[in-house]
C-alpha positions, 0 to 999 in steps of 0.5 A: 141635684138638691132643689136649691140647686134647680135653676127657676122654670122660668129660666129654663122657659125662656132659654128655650124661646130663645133657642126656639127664635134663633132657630126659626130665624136661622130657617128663616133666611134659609126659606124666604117667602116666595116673592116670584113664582106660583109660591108667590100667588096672592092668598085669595087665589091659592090654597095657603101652604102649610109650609109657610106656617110652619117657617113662620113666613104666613099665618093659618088662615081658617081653610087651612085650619078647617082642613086640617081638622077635616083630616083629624078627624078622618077614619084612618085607611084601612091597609087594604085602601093603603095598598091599593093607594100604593100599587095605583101611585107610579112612585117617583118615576111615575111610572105605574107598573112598578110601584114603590 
């Protein structure tokens, strides 16, 4: 393909912040906001979900994004703390003595 036929950057930028919207309103419909439930819980009484960022439903408030930086900049686990971490959790059947 010659440069003269290379379509423009913009329109390739704006093919795909249309793709990007059509997407997050299809995940949209399939995920709405919580309206009952423990989901449901005003913000000033919950920790906000980092779920309902990402589908577009809320937007990061700054304790999310405080923690969210806290973890970026937390030293990785060593292996010996990841092994530990693992034999300690029960797995999905929350069951201890046969860790996964």
């Amino acid at each position: 393909m010659t440069a003269s036929q290379t379509p423009p950057a913009n329109d390739f930028v704006r093919w795909v912040e249309e793709k990007s919207d059509a997407v997050m309103a299809d995940i949209a419909d399939k995920f709405p906001p919580a309206t009952s439930g423990p989901e449901a819980i005003h913000a000033e009484t919950y920790t906000q979900r980092i779920e309902e960022v990402l589908l577009g439903h809320e937007q990061p408030d700054d304790a999310l994004l405080e923690e969210l930086a806290a973890l970026e900049d937390a030293p990785p686990l060593s292996d010996e703390e990841l092994a530990r971490q693992a034999l300690e959790s029960g797995g999905a059947d929350a069951d201890p003595t046969t860790p996964e």
